[in-house]
N, C-alpha and C positions, 0 to 999 in steps of 0.2 A: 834748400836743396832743389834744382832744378831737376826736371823728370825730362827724359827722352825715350824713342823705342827705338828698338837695334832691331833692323833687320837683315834677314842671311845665317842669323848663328843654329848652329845645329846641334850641337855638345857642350859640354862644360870647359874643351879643351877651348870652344870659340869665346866665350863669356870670358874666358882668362884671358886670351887676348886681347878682346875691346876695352880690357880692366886696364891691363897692362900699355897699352899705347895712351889710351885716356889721363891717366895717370903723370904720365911722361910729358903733358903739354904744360907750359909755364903756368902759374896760377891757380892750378887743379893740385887741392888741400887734402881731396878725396873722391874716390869713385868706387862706383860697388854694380856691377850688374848681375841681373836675374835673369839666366834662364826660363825660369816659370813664366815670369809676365812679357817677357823680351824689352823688360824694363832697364833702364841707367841712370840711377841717378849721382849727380852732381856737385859738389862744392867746390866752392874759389870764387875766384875775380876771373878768372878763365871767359872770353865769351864763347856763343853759342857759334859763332862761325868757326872759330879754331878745334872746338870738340867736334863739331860736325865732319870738318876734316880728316883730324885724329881717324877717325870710326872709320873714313870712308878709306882713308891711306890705308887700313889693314884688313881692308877689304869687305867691308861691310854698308849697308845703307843704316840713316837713320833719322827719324823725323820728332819734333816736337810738338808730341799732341797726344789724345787721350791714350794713357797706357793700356788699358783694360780694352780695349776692346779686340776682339776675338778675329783677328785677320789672316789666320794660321788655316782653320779649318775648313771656310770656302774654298779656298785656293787648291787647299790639298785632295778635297771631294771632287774639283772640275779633273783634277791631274789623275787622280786612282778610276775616275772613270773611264776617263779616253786611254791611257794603261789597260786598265781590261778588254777594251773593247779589241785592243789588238793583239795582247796576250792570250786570249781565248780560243781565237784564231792561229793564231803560232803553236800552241799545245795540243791543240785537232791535228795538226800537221807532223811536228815531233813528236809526239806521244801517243796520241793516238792512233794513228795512222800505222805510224811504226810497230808500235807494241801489242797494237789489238785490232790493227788490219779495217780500220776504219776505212770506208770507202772515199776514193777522191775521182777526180773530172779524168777523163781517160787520156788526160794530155801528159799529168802526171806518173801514168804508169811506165818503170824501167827510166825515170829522167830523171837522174839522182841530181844532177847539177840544179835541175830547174825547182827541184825540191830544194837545193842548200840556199839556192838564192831567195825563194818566198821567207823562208825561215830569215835569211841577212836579214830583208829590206824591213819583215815583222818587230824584228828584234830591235833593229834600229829606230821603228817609229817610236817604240816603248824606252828608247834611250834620249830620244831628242823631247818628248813628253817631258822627263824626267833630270833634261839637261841639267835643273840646280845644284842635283848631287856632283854631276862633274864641275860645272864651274865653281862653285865652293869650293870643291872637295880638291882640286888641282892648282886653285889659287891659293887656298892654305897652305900647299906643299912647296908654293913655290917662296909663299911666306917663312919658310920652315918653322912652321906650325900647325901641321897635321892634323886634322879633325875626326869626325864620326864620319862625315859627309868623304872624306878621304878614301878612307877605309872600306865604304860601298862602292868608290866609283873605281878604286883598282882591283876590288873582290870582281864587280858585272864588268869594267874594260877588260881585267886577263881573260875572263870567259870569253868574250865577244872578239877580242884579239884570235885566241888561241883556235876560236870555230870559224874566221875567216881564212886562216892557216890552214886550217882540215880541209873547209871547201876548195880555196888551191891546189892542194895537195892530192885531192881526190878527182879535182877535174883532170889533171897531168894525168894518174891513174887512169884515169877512163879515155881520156887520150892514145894512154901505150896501151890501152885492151885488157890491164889490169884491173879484173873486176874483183879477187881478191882483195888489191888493196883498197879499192872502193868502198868496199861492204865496211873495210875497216874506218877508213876514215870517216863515214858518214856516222858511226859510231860514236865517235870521237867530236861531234856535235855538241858545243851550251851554248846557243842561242837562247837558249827556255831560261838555262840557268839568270844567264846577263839580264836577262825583260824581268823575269818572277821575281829576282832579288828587289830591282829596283819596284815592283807593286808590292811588294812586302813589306818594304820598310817602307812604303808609302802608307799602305794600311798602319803599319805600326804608329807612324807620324801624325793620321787621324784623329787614332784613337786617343795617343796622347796630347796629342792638341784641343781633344775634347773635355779630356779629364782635368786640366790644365786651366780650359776654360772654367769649369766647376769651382774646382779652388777657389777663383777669386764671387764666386757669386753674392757670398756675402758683403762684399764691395761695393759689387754692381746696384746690389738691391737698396744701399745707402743711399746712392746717387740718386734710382730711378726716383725715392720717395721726394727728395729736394725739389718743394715747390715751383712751380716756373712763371707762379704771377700772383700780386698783391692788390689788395685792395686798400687802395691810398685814401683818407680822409682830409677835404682840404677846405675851408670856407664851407663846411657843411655840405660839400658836394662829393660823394665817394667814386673813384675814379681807378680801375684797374689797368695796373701797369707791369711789366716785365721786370721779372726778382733784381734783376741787374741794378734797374733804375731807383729802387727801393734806398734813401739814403738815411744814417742815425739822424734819429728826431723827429722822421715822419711820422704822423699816427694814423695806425692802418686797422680796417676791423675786419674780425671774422667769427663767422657765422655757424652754425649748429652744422658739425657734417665735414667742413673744411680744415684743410690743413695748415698750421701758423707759419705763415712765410717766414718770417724771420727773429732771430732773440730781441726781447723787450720784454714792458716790461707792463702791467696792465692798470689801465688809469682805469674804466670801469666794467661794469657787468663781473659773473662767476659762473664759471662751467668745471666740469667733469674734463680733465684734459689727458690724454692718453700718450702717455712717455715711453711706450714698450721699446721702440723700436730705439731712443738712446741709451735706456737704459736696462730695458729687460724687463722691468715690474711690468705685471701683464694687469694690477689693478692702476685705473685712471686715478689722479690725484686732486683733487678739487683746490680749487685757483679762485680767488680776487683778488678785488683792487691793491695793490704795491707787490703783488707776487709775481716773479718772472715766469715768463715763457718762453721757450726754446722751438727753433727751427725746424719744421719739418713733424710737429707732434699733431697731435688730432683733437680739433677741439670738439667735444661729441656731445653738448648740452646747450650750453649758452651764447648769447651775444656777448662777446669781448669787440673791446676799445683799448687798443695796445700804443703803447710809446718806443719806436725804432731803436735798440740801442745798439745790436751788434748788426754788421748785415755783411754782405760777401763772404770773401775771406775769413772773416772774423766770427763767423758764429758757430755754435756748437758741432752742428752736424760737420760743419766745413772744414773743421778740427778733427772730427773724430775721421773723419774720410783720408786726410793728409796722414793721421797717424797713423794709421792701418798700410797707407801706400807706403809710404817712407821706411816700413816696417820692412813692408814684403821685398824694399828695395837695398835693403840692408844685406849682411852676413853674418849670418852665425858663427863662430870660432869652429866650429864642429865643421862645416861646410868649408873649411879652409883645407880643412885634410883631403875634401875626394877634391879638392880643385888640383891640388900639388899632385895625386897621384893620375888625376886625370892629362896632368902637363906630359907626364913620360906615358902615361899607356900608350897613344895611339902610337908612336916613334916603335916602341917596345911591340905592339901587334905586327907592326910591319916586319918586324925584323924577326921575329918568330914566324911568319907567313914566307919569308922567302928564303928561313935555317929548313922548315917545314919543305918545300915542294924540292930541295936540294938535299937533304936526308934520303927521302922516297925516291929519287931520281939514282942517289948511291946506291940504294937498297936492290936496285935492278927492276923499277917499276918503270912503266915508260909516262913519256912527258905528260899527255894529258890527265892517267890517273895523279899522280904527284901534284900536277897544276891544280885538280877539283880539290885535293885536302886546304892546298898553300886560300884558296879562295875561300873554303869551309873559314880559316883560320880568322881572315878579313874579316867576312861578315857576320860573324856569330857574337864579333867582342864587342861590347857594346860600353864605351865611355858615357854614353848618353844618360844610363839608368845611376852609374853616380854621380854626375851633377846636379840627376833629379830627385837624390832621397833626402837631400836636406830642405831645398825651398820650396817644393810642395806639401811637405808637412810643416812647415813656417806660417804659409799661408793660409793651409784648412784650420790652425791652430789659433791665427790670429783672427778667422771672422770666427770664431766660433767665442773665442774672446771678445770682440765687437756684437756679435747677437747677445751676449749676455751681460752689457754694459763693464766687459773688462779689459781696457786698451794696454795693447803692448806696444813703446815707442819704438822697440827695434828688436830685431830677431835676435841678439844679444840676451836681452831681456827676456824674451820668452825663452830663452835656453837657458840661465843662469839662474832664475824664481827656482826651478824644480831642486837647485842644491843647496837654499837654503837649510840652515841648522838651526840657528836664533831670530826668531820675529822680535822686534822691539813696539811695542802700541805705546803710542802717543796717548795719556787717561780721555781728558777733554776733548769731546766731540770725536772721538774715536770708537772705545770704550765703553763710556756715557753719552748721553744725548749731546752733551753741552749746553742742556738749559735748563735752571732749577725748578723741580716740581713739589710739588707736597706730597708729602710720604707717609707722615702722622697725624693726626686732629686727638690733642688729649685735653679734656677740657676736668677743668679742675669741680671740687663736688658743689654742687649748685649751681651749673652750669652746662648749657646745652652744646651738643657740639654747632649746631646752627648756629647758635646764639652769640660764639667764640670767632669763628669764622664772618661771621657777620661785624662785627666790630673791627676785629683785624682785616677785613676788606677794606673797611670807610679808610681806617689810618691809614693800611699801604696804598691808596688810592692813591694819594698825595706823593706820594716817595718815588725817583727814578731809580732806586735800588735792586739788581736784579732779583732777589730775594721777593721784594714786593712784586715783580712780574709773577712769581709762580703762585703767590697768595691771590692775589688778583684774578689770573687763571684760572684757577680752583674755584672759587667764589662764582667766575661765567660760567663754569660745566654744571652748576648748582643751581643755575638763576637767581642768584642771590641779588637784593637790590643794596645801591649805596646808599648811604645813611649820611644824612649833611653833613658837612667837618667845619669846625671851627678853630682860630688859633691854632695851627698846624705850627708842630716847630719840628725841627731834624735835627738831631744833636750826635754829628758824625762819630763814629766810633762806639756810640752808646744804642741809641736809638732813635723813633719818635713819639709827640707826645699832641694832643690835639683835645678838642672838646667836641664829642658828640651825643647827642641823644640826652644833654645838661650831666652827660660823667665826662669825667674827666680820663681820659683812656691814654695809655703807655705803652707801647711793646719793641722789642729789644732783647739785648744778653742778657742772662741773670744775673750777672755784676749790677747794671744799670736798673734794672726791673727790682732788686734786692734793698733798693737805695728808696723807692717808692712804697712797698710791701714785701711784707715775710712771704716767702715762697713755702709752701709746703714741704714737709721733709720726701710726700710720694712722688711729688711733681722733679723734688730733684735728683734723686735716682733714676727717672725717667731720663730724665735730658742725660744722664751719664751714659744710660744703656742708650739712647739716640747718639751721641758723641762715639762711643765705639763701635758703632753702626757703620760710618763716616758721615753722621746725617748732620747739620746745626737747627739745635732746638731755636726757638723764639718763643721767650714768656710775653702775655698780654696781662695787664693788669688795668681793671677799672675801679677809680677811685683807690681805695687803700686794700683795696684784693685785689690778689693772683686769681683768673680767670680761667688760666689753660696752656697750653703749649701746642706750637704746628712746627712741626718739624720740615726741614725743608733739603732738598739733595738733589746734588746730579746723579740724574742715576742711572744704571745702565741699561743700555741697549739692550730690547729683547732679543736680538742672536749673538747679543757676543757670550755668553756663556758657555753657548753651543758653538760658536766658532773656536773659542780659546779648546775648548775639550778637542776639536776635530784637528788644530793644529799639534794638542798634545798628543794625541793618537797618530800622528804623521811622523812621531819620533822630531818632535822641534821644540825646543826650550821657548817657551812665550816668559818676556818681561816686561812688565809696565814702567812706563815712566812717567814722574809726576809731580809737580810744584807745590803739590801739597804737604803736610804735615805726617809725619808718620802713620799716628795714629788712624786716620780717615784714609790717606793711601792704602795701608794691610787692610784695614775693609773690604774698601774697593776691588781690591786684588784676593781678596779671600771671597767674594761675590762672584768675581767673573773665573776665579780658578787659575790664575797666572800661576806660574811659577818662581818668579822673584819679582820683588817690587825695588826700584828703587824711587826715594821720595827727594822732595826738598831739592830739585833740580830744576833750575834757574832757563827759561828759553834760551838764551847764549849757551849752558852747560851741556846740552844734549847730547852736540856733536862731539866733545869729550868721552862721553860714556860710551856713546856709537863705537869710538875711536879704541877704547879698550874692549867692550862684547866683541871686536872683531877677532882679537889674538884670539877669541876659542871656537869659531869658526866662520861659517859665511855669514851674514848678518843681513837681515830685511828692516827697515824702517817704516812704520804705518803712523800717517800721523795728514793733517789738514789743514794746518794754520802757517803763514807766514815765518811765524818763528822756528817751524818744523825744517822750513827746505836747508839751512845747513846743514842737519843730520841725514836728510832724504839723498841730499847728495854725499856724504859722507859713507853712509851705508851700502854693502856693497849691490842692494836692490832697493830702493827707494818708492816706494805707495805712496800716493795721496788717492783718501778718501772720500767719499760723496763730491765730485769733482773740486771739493775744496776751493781754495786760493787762486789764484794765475799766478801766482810766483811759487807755491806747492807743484801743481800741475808741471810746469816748464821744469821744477830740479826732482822732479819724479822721473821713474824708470817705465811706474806701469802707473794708470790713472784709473779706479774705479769709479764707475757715475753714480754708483744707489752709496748712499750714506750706511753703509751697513756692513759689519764686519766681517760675516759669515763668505765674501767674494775674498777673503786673505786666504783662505784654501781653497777657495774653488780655482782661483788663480793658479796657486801651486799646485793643485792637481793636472790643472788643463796643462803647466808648464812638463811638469813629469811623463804626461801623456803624449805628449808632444815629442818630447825627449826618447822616448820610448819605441816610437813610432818613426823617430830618425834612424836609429839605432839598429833596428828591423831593417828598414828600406835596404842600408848601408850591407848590413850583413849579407843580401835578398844578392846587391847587384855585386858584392865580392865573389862571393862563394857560386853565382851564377858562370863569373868570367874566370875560377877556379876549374869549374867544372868543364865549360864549355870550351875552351880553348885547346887541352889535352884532346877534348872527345874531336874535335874538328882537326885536330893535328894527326889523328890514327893513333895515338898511342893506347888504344885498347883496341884496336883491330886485331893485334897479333892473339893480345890476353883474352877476352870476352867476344870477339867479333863481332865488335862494334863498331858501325860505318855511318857518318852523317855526309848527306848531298847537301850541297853547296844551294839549293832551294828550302832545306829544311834549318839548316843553322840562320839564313835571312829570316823565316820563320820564329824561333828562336830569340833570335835579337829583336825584332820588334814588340815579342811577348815581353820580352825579360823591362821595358820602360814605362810598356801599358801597366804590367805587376805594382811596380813601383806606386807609381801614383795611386793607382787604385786601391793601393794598403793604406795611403797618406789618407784616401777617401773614407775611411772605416772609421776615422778621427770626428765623422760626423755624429757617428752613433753615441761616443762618450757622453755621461752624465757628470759633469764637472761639480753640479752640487754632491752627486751619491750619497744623501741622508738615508734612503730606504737602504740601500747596500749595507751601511753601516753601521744601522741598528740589527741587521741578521748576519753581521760577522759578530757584531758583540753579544748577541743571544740576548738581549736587553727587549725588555718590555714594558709598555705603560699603561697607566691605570688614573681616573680621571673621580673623585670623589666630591659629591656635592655638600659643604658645609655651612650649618647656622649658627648664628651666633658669636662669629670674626667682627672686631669694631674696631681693631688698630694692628700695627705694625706690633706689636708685644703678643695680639692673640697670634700673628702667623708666627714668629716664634715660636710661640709654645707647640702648635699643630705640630711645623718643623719638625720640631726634634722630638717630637713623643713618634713621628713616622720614620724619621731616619735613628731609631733606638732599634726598628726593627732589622735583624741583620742582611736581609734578602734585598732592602729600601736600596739603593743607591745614589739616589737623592731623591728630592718632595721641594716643588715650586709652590708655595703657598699665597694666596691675593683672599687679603679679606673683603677688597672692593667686588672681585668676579665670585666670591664665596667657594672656592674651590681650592682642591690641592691635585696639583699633578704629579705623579708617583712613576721614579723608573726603576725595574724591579730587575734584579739579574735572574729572578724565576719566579713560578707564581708561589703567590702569597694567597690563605685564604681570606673573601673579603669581611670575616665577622674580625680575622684580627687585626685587619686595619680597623676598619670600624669601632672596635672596643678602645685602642690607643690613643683614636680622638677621642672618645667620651669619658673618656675618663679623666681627658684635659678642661671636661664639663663643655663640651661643644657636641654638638647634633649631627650624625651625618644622616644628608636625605637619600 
């Protein structure tokens, strides 16, 4: 997508037509522009001289270069000053003067002519200041395609027409000796009107061009972070050079304090490296040698020695910045409705401003009161506020999504997450970790658990089975040392079998291990209650004894429990999907709290299942792996996970960076939010130009004697787009996690019990369920490694009968 910025547009009615002409040029696939950023972007084979044209034929300028920056509000601060400076002075003279007898130069006393003309020549500089509203505003018209910019410049030209008419007409008057009709015509003055209108909605344009500016900060602040120089490693000579120059497979280094210019990937050193800003986690991550590093993070401890792998374009941050832009440069389905009604309003104000001053004129009111209402009508309507309730809440929505590591690729997507119905989670590496850990140590009688562990370390030593990675694992958190191996054999499908320490050691299924020694009858009711766990046991057997069992699992993610429950709570059907076997899927899925499992489904079959969960409503897909993106794309919102794959990411809708599932609702809430937040704006700038167009038309003069001046409806209209935005602003304050919120809508409380005596996955069992027998329990997280039980309670409980429930399971509480 090519980026451009549009300049000159003032309304939603102008964005539609630089859409509409852009559109129209051969080549051009697609075009979307943004009021908010005065962004456009692009696709086709279209080049950049024909679109440039396009934009400029329909009367607009427009340049290729950075979008984001803030070129609105300078320009508009030089213009509302020199504005005042001479509307200040015009309103001493009309207003004051006149109304409160303000004193003036004695040249001015009884010279009503030379009084009409100070006020022209006033009014006029505050016009020629302000000339862009007329040139816009008259070249649109003559486009017939009518803007905001329109509708100001014929509300302050009929004023300034109709008061050089009066001074005419009063100078003749004072000509024939007609001091009567003097008195009248000087009356009959809006000079004030024609100047104040146009610094009004100058102020109004400010303010919104300041709020405006805000929106994108989160953006800007991505950028600002993007280092602008590397330290190049070359022949042992380290040599700082310009990020540009930085190419894959340099090796660059940096130091305690700096920031890592670019993704790679690290040959040595390990530090503490600070990811907050891709991803959100406000704890640094510790990093050595083979572990990547990304752009733009903080390396805050060590000397690192990195290998160049992504650089430019291609690296993370440089991603996350395109997707955020490309977002804000998109359209929501929602923001398609105030475009369409923003196409007929201004045609439709005008023609009610001139039914308006032609009414009042029958009605027996003479010309200039009829002319103040037909101008009231003009400048009060404000198209501008609904082209801006959709993409300034798009965009506070989307960096608030980017400060919390959640990318939405397009404002589609951030409007369509919030209705989902059905999450579908991918089990592996979604769910679960996706990497197997150990879960149990049961070591059979005369035999330590050390001693178990210790053996099955030497044998998985030998093994590239991922299974032996988490024995292995386990054995390092332990400092356990290896024990020599000899005669190592792997005999697939069964086991291994080796010589260590002069025994002969085995471990394996207990098919295979059964074949070598009798297995206990307790060991194997164990492995059965491990098996409906979804765990897989591993017998060790030295010489012609059974030693012990270590149970082995993917196991789940510490928040997805608590995410699956906070999607339940959102009123959304969570289902897991899963290659596994029945039996160990309903585990898994009765651990994390799903509510349907479907199992035994094949990476090709996903997008099948996708394909039917949709007949029963909107469907989300969360998943990470390559095999996922037909489903991801099939679904009709599409996740990938911990930034996953490059082929996940690309057929995703929304990309979260933290590996962790508890962002599948933070996401749909920010999307709901968002959504919400449109919806408001929408209503804010309808029901404003409900209101406001009757009150400016007179039709409650007759009823309630209510009269708006054609200074106070300008007023008015420039409030009614600063509102807007600054409701979009309030999108800042949201807690898109809201865990504390959630636990005091549900009255839910926890309680933290310290236990002794836990030695395996069987004692938290038992704990479990002797604490959730109690009926107040709502559930009880049990770790006999942290010795504790976490208890959430729907009220309180006293704590002797917690306490007795465990002891009575013959466990300690401290």
């Amino acid at each position: 997508m090519e980026q451009y910025t549009v300049t000159g547009m003032s309304c939603a009615a102008c964005s539609s037509r630089v859409e509409k002409a852009v559109s129209r040029v051969p080549g051009v696939t697609s075009c979307t522009v943004s009021l908010l950023t005065n962004s456009m972007g692009v696709e086709g084979t279209a080049s950049s001289q024909e679109i440039i044209a396009a934009v400029e034929a329909a009367g607009y300028g427009v340049v290729q270069k950075d979008t984001l920056k803030d070129r609105e509000t300078p320009q508009l601060k030089k213009r509302l000053i020199a504005s005042l400076a001479f509307l200040i002075v015009l309103m001493y003279f009309s207003m004051g003067h006149m109304m409160w007898n303000w004193p003036l130069p004695s040249f001015f006393e009884n010279n009503h002519i030379a009084m009409g003309l100070v006020q022209l020549l006033l009014a006029a500089a505050v016009m020629v200041i302000n000339q862009k509203f007329f040139v816009s505003g008259f070249t649109s018209l003559a486009h017939r395609a009518p803007n905001m910019d329109t509708l100001v410049a014929l509300g302050s030209g009929a004023a300034f027409v109709y008061s050089v008419y009066a001074l005419f007409a009063m100078t003749d008057a004072q000509v024939k000796g007609n001091m009567e009709g003097v008195m009248v015509y000087m009356h009959e003055f809006y000079f004030e009107s024609a100047a104040m209108i146009l610094a009004l909605i100058t102020v109004g344009k400010m303010l919104e061009a300041r709020s405006k500016g805000k929106t994108t900060d989160a953006l800007k602040s991505l950028m600002k972070l993007s280092p602008k120089t590397a330290v190049i490693l070359k022949d042992g000579i380290e040599t700082t050079v310009l990020i540009d120059q930085v190419k894959k497979g340099d090796v660059f280094v940096v130091r305690p304090g700096e920031n890592i210019p670019v993704d790679g990937i690290i040959l040595e050193g390990s530090s503490a490296v600070n990811e907050s800003l891709l991803t959100g986690e406000s704890i640094p991550a510790d990093k050595g040698p083979g572990d990547m590093v990304s752009a733009a993070t903080l390396n805050q401890s060590g000397f690192l020695k990195c290998e160049a792998l992504r650089v430019g374009e291609d690296t993370t941050l440089s991603q996350i910045i395109r997707m955020v832009s490309n977002a804000a440069a998109t359209k929501a389905p929602i923001a398609k409705v105030a475009d369409q009604v923003s196409g007929i309003f201004v045609p439709a104000v005008i023609t009610i401003a001139v039914i308006t001053t032609l009414v009042w004129i029958f009605l027996g009111e003479d010309i200039g009161y009829a002319l103040a209402r037909g101008i009231s009508v003009l400048v009060i309507s404000c198209p501008c506020a609904l082209g801006l309730a959709t993409p300034v809440a798009i965009m506070v929505g989307n960096g608030i999504g980017a400060k919390n590591g959640i990318l939405f690729k397009t404002a589609v997507s951030l409007e369509e997450t919030g209705k989902i119905k059905i999450v579908a989670l991918d089990k592996t590496g979604t769910i679960t970790s996706g990497e197997p850990k150990v879960t149990d140590i049961i070591p059979a009688d005369g035999t330590t658990e050390t001693e178990l562990l210790s053996f099955a370390y030497a044998l998985e030593s030998k093994s590239e089975h991922p299974l032996a990675k988490a024995i292995i694992n386990e054995a390092g958190k332990k400092q356990l040392e290896v024990k020599e191996v000899e005669n190592f054999t792997a005999l697939p499908g069964n086991g291994l079998q080796a010589d260590i320490a002069l025994k002969r050691v085995a471990g394996g299924n207990s098919k295979f291990i059964s074949t070598l020694a009798e297995i206990p009858q307790s060991l194997q009711k164990e492995a059965q209650i491990l098996s409906q766990d979804g765990k897989t046991p591993l017998f060790f057997a030295k010489d012609t004894k059974v030693i012990g069992i270590i149970a082995v699992a993917d196991v789940l993610k510490e928040d997805s429990p608590q995410a699956v429950a906070e999607l339940r709570d959102m009123g959304i059907r969570v289902v897991m999907l899963t290659g596994d076997n029945e039996n160990t899927a309903k585990a898994i899925g009765r651990q994390a709290g799903v509510d349907e499992v479907i199992a035994g489904v094949l990476p090709d079959g996903k997008e099948s299942v996708i394909r039917t969960l949709k007949e029963k409503g909107k469907v989300a897909m969360v998943g990470d792996g390559i095999n996922d993106a037909p489903a991801l794309t099939r679904a009709d919102i599409g996740i990938a996970i911990g930034a996953g794959t490059d082929i996940a990411i690309d057929a995703a809708d929304v990309v979260l960076m933290k590996n962790r599932l508890s962002d599948v609702p933070a996401a749909i809430r920010l999307s709901r939010a968002t959504l919400k937040n449109i919806h408001e704006n929408l209503f804010w700038a309808f029901i404003y130009n409900v209101i406001g167009i009757p009150l400016a038309a007179g039709v409650f003069i007759k009823l309630l004697n209510w009269q708006l001046n054609p200074m106070f409806a300008a007023a008015a209209m420039s409030l009614s787009s600063f509102c807007v935005v600054t409701n979009a602003l309030r999108l800042n304050f949201i807690d898109i996690r809201n865990e504390k919120k959630n636990q005091k809508e549900n009255h839910e409380m926890e309680k933290t019990l310290k236990i002794e005596g836990m030695m395996c996955g069987h004692c938290e069992a038992h704990v479990k369920k002797a604490l959730e027998a109690i009926p107040e329990v709502t559930e009880a997280v049990v770790s006999h490694e942290k010795g504790s039980a976490v208890i959430t309670l729907s009220k309180e409980v006293p704590d002797e009968m917690l306490k007795k429930a465990v002891e009575e399971e013959g466990y300690k509480v401290l």
